[in-house]
N, C-alpha and C positions, 0 to 999 in steps of 0.2 A: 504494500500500500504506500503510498506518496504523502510526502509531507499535507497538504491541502485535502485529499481525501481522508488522513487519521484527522484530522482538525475539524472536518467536516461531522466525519464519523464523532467524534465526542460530543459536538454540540449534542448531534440527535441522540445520544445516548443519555443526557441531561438537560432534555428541552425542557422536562415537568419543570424545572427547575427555574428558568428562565423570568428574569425581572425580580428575583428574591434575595435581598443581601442574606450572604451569611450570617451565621451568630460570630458575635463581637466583631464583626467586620466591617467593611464599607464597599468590598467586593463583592460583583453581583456578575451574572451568565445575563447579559445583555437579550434582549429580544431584536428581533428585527427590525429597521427602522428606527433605533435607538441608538444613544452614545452617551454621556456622560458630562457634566459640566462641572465646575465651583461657580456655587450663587454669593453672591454680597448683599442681596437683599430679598427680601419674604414682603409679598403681599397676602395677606389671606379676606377672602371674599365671601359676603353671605351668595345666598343661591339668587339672589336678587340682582347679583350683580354690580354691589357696591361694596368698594373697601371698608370692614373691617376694622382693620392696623396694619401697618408695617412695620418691621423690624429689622434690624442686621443681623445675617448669620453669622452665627460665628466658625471658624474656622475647620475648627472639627466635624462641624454638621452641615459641611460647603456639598459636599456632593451628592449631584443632584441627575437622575436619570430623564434625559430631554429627547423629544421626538424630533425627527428631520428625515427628507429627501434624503437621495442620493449623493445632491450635491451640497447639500449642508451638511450632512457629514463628512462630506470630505473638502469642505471650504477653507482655504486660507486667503484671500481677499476677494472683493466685488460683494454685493447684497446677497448672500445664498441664505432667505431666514429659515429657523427651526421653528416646531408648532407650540403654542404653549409660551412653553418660555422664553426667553433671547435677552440679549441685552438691551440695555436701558434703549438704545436707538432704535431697534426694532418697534417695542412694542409700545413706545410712547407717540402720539399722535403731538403733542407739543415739546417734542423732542428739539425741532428745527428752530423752534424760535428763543429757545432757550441756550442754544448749545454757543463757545464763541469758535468764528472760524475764521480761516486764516487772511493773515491782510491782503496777502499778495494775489490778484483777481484772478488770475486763473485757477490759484489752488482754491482760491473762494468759490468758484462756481465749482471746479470740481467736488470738492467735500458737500455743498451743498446740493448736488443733483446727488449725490450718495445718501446723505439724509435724508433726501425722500422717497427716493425709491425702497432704502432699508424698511420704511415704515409701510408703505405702499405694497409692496412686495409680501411682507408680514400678512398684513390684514387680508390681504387676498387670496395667500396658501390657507388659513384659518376659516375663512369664508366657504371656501370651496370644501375645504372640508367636513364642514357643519351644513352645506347643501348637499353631500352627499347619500348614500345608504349606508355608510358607517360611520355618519357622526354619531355622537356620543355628546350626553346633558353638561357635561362639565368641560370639554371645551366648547359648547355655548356656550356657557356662562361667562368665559375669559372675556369669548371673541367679542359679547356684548359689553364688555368693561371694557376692554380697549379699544372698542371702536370708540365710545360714547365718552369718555374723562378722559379727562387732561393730566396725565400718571404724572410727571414731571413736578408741578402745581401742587399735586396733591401730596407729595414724598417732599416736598420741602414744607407743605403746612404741618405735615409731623417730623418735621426738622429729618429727615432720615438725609435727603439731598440739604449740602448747605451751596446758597447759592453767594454769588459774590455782590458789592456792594451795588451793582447794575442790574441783578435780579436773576444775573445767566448761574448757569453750572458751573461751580469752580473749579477747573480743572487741577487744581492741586491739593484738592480733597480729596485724600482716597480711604477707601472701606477696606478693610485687609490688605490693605497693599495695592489695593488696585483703586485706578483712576475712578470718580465719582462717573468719569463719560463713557467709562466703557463697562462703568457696572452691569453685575447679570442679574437679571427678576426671574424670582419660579415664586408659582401660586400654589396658595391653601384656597381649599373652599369647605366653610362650614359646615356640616353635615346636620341637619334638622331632624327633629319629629322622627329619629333613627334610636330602637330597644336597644339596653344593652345587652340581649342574649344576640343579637344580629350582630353587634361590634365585637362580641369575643370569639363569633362561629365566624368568623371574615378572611376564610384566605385568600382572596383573593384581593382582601386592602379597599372596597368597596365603599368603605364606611371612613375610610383614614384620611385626615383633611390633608396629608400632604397626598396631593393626584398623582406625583410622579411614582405613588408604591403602588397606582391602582393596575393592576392586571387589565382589569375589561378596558379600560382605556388605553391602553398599550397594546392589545390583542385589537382593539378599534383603529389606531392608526395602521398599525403593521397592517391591516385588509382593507384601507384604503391606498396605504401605499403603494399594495403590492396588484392594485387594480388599475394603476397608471399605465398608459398605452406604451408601446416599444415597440423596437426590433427584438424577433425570438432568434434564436438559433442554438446549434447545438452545444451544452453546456457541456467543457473537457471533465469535470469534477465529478458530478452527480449524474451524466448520460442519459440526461433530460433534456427536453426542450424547453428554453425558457427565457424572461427578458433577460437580455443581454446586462451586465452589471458597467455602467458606462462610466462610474469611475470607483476609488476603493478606499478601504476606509483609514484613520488616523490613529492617530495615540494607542497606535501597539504596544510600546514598549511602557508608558507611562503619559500621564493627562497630559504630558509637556511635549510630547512627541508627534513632529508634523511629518515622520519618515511615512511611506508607503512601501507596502510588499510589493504591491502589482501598479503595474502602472507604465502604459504603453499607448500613449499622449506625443510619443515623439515623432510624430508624420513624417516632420523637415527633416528629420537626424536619421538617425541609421538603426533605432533601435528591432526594427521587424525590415526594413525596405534592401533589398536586394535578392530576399529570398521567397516574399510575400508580398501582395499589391494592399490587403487588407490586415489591421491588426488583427482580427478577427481568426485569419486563416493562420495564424501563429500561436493566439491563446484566446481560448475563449470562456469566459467564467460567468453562470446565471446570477443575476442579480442577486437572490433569494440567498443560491447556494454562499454567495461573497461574502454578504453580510454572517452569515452563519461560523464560517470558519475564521474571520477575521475575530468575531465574537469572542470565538470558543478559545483565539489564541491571546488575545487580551486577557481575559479569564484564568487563564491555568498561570500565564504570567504574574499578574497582580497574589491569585492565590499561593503560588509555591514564594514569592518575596514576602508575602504575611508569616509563613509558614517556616521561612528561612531556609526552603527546599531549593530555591532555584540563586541563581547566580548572574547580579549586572553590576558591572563596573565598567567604566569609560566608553559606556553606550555598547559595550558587548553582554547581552542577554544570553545566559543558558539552560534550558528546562526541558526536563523529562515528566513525561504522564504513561500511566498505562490504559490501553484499552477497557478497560472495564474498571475502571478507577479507586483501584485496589493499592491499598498503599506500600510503596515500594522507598528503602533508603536510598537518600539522592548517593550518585555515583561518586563524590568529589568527596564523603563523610569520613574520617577515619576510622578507625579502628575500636577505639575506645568509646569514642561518642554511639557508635552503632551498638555496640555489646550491651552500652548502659542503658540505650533507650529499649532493649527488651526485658531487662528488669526492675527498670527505674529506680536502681537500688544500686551505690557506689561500687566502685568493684575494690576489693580488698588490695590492700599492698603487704605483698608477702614478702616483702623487702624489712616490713614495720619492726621484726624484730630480729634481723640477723644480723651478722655481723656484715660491717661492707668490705671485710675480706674473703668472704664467702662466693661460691660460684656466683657466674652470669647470672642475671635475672632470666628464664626462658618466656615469663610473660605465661603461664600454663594456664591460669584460670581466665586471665582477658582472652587468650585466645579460644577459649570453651565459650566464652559468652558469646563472644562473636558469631560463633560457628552455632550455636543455639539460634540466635539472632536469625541469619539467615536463612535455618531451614525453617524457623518458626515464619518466615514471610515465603518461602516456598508452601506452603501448607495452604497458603492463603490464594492462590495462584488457579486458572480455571489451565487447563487444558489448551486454547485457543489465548492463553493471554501473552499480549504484546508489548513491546514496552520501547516509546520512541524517547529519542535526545534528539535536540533542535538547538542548534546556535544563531543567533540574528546578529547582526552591525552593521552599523551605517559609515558612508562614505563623504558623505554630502546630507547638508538639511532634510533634503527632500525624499533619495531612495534607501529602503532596506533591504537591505540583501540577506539571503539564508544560506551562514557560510558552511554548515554543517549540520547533516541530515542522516540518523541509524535507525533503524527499523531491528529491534532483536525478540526473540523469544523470553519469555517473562522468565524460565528457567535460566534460558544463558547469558540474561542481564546478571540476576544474584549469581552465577558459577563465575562470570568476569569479575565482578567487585569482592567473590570469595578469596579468587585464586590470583 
């Protein structure tokens, strides 16, 4: 199996799972049509459509699961907005007049045809979506706040925006470190006239004022998304037919990261032309299927760096998952650290009382525990189970490369890191 098919292969092995952070975590198996943000500010709305309060998030509880296109997840400049939520410039209709921009008139007109389209652009993905067969009550509810208020206006009447002595955005106010202009808003919306045997039977988050934990809403965008018109053709991954995936997604390796895995944009240059007239006919990956494996490698990323199973330094990423996600000691552990974690119990120094003229240490009981250790995870192992290492690093901001790629048997992973 190929890098991209085992990635693939795991999402759907843990799709139940999809849009649920873990416990003690902030790592979650993204859905489709989903990615991730840090918010600097909280609006939460009654079901009327009117704010509530605002608040600043604070740091810790910055991240925030946000809907978008294809091309908003994978945006780095021009208006691509996300649904829901976005930053202050999106989703404030008096964003433009508030904001200052630059003296010099060409960059004046340019930032300000940017200003409006951003907001313009917003209301319109948000619109069409709520005209569609899979809106959902709760983003009506947004799209009718921020069509209808002046969010700007109203975040400075509860001091959350502080504006400068002319009434604009100060641009040198920032909420966590970040500029007040490029702040990000996610909504609450108050839950009414809702039991509480309904709020603690809720797995599905239905009940929970922050939207971004709601399932049915995120199962709501993903089947609007995934009903956008396209070119189909044949997908290399999954050997389906299906929209074509027409660009790919970001922050593999961390929220900060704008590398891409795929990515074959290069017409002018050389990257598919001499061998192929269409990128297509060189690689072709389903929309659906993209999002899934990008997902699934985000995901085991973030989890095995919680976990302290996986390895990134100087923008080189290393991790191993098994097929059937069975837990296996990362390949890099020593000796000592592996033996201890299957008895969670020090291992004796039989050193403690001899003399240190005494024979060599042979190390007899660390090496029993070891050797316990990994048949006790052999034990755990199906027949069919596989076990991949994956290396990433980048070269340039923009591509990730996958410099190493093993495919082993779950047996002859532990018999390598045995022997």
């Amino acid at each position: 199996m190929n890098a991209f098919s085992a990635l693939y292969d795991l999402y759907e092995k843990n799709a139940a799972y999809a849009g649920e952070y873990e416990a003690d975590s902030k790592n979650v198996l993204l859905p489709v049509g989903c990615t991730t943000a840090n918010a600097q500010i909280e609006i939460t709305l009654d079901t009327s459509s009117n704010m509530v309060k605002a608040e600043k998030v604070e740091k810790a509880d910055a991240t925030t699961i946000i809907f978008g296109s294809e091309d908003a997840l994978g945006r780095t400049s021009g208006p691509q907005p996300f649904a829901i939520h976005d930053k202050l410039v999106y989703i404030a209709r008096d964003y433009r007049d508030r904001f200052i921009y630059p003296d010099a008139e060409n960059k004046k007109i340019k930032k300000t045809k940017a200003v409006i389209e951003s907001n313009n652009f917003y209301l319109s993905g948000l619109e069409k979506w709520c005209g569609s067969p899979y809106c959902h009550k709760k983003a009506q509810i947004v799209y009718n706040y921020v069509k209808n208020h002046d969010i700007v206006d109203e975040l400075i009447q509860v001091g959350i925006i502080i504006p400068d002595i002319d009434g604009m955005i100060d641009p040198k106010v920032k909420i966590n470190g970040i500029k007040q202009t490029d702040a990000f808003v996610r909504f609450k919306i108050l839950c009414e006239n809702v039991n509480p045997e309904e709020i603690i039977n809720d797995p599905d988050h239905i009940y929970d004022e922050r939207i971004w934990l709601d399932k049915t809403l995120m199962r709501s965008y993903a089947d609007y998304y995934l009903s956008f018109g396209g070119s189909e053709d044949l997908c290399y991954i999954s050997g389906r037919r299906e929209r074509t995936a027409a660009s790919a997604a970001r922050k593999i390796r961390n929220e900060g990261d704008g590398t891409k895995l795929i990515c074959v944009n290069g017409s002018c240059y050389y990257t598919y032309r001499g061998r192929f007239k269409e990128s297509s006919q060189a690689y072709c990956v389903g929309c659906d299927t993209s999002q899934k494996l990008h997902n699934a490698l985000k995901w085991i990323i973030r989890r095995q760096a919680a976990n302290k199973h996986g390895i990134s330094r100087d923008g080189v990423c290393l991790v191993t998952w098994e097929n059937n996600n069975c837990d296996l000691p990362a390949y890099y552990e020593d000796t000592v650290n592996l033996a201890v974690s299957d008895d969670d119990d020090e291992i004796p120094d039989v050193n403690a009382h001899a003399n240190l003229s005494d024979a060599v240490d042979t190390a007899y009981i660390t090496s029993q525990q070891f050797n316990r250790a990994v048949e006790g995870y052999k034990e755990k192992l199906d027949i069919g189970s596989r076990v991949y290492i994956m290396s990433l690093d980048s070269a340039t901001p923009g591509r990730l490369a996958m410099t190493y790629f093993k495919e082993l048997s779950g047996s002859r992973y532990l018999e390598n890191i045995k022997n």
